[in-house]
C-alpha atoms as one frame of an Amber mdcrd trajectory, in Angstrom:
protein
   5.110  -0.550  19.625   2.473  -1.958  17.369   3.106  -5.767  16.378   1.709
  -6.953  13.179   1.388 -10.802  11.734   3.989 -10.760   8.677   2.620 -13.072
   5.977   5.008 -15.941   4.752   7.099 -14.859   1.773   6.054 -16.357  -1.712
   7.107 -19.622  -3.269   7.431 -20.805  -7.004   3.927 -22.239  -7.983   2.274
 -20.205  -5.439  -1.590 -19.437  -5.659  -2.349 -15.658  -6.118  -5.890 -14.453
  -6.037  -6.357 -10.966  -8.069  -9.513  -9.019  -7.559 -11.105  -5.205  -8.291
 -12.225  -4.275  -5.053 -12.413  -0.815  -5.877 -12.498   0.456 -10.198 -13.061
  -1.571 -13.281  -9.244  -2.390 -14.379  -8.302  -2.015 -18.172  -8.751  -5.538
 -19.605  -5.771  -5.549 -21.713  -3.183  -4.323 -18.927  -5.157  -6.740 -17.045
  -3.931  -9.545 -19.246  -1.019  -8.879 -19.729  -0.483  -8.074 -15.716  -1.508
 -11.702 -15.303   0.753 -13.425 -18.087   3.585 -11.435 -15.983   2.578 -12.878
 -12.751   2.847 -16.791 -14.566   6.311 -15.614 -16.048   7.827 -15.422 -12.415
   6.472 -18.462 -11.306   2.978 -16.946  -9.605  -0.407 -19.085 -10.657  -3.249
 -15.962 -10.592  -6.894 -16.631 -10.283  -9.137 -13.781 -11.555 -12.095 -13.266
  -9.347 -15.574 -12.215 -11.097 -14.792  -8.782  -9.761 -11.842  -8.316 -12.142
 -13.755  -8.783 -15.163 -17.099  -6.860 -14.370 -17.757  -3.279 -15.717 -19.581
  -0.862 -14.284 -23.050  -1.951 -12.893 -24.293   0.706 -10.609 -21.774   3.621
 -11.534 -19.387   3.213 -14.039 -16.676   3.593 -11.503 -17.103   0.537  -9.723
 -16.340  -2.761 -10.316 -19.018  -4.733 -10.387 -21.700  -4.090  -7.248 -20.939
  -3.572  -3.760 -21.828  -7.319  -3.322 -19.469  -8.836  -5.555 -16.618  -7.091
  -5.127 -16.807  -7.417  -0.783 -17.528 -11.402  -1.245 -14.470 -11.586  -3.804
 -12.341  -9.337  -1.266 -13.736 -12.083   1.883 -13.078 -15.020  -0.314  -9.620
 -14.013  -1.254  -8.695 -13.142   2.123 -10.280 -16.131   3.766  -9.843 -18.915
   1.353  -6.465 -20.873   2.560  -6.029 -21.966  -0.728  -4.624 -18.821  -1.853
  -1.114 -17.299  -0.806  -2.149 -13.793  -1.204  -4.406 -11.625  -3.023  -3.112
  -9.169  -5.595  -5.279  -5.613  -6.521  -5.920  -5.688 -10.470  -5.730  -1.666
  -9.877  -7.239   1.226  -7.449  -9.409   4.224  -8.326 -12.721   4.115  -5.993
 -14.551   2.391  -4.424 -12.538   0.335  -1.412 -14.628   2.274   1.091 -17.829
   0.712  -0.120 -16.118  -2.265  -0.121 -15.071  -2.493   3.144 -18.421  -1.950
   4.189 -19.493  -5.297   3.413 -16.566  -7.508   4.176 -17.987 -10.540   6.674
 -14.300 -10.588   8.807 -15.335 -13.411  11.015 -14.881 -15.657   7.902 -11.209
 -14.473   7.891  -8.517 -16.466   9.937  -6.385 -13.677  11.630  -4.007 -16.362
  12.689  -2.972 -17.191   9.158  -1.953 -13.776   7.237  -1.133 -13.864   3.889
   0.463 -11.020   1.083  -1.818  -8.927   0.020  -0.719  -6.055  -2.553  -1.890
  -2.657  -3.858  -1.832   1.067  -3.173  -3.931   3.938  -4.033  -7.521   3.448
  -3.297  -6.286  -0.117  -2.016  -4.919   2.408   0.920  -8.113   1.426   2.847
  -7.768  -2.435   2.125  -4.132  -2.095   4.050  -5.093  -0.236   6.255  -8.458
  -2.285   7.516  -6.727  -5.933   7.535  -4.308  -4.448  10.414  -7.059  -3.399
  12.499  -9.010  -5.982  11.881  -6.492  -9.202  10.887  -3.342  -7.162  12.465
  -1.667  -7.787   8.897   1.267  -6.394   7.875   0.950  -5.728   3.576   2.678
  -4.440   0.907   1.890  -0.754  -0.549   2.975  -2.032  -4.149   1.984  -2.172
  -7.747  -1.269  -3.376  -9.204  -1.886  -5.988 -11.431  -3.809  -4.119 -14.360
  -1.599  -0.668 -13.560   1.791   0.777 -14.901   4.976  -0.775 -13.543   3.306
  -3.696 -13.135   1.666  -5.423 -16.623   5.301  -4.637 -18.245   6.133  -7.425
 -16.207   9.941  -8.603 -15.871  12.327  -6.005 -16.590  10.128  -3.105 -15.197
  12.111  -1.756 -12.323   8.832  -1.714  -9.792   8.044  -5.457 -10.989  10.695
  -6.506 -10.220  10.986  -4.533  -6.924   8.042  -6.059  -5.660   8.990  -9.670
  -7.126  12.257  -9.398  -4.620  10.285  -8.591  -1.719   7.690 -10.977  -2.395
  10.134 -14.118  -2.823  13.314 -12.948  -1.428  12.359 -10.424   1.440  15.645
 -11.447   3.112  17.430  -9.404   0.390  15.553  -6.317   1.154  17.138  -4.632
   4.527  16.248  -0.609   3.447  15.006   1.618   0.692  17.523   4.226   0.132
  15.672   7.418  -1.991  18.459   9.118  -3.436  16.795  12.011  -4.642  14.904
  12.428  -1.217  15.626  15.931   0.666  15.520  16.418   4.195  12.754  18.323
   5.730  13.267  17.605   9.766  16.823  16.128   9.767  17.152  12.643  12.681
  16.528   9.380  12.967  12.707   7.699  13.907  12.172   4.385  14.463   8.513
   2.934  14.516   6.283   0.523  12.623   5.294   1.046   9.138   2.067   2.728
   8.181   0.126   5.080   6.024  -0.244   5.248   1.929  -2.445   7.734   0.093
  -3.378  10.533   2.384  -7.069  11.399   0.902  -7.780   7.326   1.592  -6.843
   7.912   5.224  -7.909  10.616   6.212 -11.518   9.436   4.236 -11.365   6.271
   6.850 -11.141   8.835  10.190 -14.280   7.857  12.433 -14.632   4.616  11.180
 -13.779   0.810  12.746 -10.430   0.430  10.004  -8.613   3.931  10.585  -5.542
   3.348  12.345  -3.844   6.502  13.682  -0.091   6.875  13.140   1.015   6.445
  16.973   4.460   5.115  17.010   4.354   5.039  13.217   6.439   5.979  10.561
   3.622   7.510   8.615   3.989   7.604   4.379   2.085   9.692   2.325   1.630
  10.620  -1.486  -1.338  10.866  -3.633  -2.512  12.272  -6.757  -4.988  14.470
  -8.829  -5.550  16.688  -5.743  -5.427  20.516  -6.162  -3.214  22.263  -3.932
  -6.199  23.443  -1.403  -7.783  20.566  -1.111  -4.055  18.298  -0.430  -3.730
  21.355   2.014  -7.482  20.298   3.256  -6.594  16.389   3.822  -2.782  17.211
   5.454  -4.785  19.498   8.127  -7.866  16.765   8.620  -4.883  14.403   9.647
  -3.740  16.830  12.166  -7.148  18.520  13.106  -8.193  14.476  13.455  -5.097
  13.734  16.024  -4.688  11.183  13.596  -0.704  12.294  13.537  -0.804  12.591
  17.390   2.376  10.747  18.461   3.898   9.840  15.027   7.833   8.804  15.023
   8.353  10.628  11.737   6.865  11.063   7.792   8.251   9.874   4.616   6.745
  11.608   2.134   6.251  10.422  -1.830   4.872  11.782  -4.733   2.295  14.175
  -4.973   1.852  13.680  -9.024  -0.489  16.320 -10.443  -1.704  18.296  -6.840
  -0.053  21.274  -8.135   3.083  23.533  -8.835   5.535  20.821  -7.251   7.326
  23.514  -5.356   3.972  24.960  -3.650   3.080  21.416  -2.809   6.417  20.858
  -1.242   6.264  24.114   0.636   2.661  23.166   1.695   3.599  19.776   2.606
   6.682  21.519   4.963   4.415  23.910   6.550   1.911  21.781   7.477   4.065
  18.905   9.012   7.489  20.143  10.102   6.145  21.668  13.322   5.392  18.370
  14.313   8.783  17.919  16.329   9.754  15.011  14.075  12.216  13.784  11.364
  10.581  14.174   7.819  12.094  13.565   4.718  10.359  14.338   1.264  11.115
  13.073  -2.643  10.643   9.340  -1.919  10.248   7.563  -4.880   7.041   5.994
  -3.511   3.594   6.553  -5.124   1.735   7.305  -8.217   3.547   8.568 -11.526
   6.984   7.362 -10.705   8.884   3.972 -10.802   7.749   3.151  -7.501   9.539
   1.020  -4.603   7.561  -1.257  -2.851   6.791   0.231   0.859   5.770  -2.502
   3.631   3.011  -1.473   5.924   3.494  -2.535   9.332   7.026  -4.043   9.406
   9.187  -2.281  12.160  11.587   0.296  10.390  14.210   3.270  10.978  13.722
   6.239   9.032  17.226   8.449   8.361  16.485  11.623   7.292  19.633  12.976
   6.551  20.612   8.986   5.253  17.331   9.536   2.694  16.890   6.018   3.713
  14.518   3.356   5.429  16.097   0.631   7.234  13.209  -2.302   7.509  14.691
  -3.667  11.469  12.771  -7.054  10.054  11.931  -9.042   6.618   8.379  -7.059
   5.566   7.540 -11.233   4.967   8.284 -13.702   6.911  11.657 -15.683   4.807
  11.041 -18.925   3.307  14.049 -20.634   5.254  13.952 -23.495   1.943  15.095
 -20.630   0.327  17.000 -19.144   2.503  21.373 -19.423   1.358
């Protein structure tokens, strides 16, 4: 089984660096993301790359230059605690691209948050830092700029300064697709973003994994299309089992469920669909890389370890 470096879990005061490594966030969520992150005790720097519009394309924050020497810094720099997505979109693959990884310490891992597009960031710094991370919300994105009171804030909040207190993620609304009981490390996010990384030096095939997926703004053939590169790509050779989340606007709900069934349920493992996990729902947080039991017929995830390592200061 897979081992991965689990960061150390957040203090009060801690230093938080948030960056747009992929989409120009909305300013004003932005703000009011970051006025959230001082209310519960986080101090956020914003990196040039979360304030710069569109240079090249209008979907990119900033240049290709920027935003992979803010996503180095972040991750490098040991005076920051962890580094916080202001929001996805595109534009992570570029970004990766660029990243200088010898300036990184590997030894020292620290939280780093975000989901969507950010898919690729989590999935690169475990091949290439053997991180564990945190597909959670974004800075500048729904769920998140609310700030305390907003049930995935404060989701993520608990895990990030009290990951002690979070043993499982129960989905009650989940149904089973292949009933049993996987265990495995951690791994996956938004299916277009992984199978887009097969061939290159940060895909990391779902061996031994518990492998999550959900996405969005997909039509049904071309979600059909990515599910089928995943298997066509052996990158779901040897998986332990799939959670799967939402699939928010990628068609009839029912014909993307049936799709999603078809496609993965010959795959001689537990599966269990409706996970409350992914874009257009209050999300849970899911840890990447953090060993885990999957119940299918529990609609639960049992993490068999903190997804960040416990501050024992605060420890009762």
């Amino acid at each position: 089984m897979t081992a991965f470096l689990r960061p150390p879990a957040l203090r009060p005061g801690a230093r938080v660096a948030v960056i747009a490594a992929s989409s120009p966030p909305n300013q004003a969520n932005l703000d009011r993301g970051l006025a959230a992150m001082e209310e519960s005790g986080l101090k956020p720097e914003v990196f040039a790359s979360s304030r710069a519009g569109g240079t090249e394309y209008d979907y990119l924050a900033g240049d290709d230059l920027l935003r992979a020497g803010d996503l180095t810094r972040a991750l490098g720099d040991p005076a920051f605690d962890a580094v916080f997505c202001a929001g996805g979109g595109y534009g992570m693959q570029r970004t990766l691209e660029l990243v200088d990884w010898s300036k990184i310490d590997a030894s020292r891992p620290k939280v780093v948050v975000g989901y969507s597009d950010v898919t690729a960031l989590l999935e690169a710094i475990a091949v290439k830092l053997g991180w564990a991370s945190l597909f959670g919300p974004m800075v500048a994105c729904d769920g998140f700029y609310q700030g305390p009171g907003e049930y995935d804030f404060d989701e993520l909040m608990k895990l990030l300064f009290h990951p002690e207190t979070v043993t499982e993620l129960v989905f009650p609304d989940a149904r089973t697709v292949v009933p049993g009981v996987a265990e495995g490390h951690t791994l996956g996010g938004t299916a277009t973003l992984l199978a887009a990384s097969i061939g290159t030096d940060t895909s990391l095939p779902a061996r031994g994994a518990i492998l999550f997926l959900e996405d969005v703004d997909e039509e049904l053939f071309r979600m059909d299309r990515y599910i089928t590169q995943l298997r066509r790509a052996t990158y779901s050779d040897g998986v332990a089992g799939i959670l799967l989340g939402t699939f928010t606007n990628c068609g009839e709900p029912r014909d993307v469920e049936r799709m999603l069934v078809e496609r993965l349920s010959d795959l001689g493992v537990p599966v269990l669909a409706g996970a409350d996990i992914g874009h257009g729902i209050s999300m849970q947080t899911y840890p990447i890389g953090v060993r885990a039991q999957l119940d299918t017929e529990a609609g639960r995830l049992r993490l068999l370890e903190p997804a960040l390592t416990p501050d024992p200061m605060l420890m009762p």
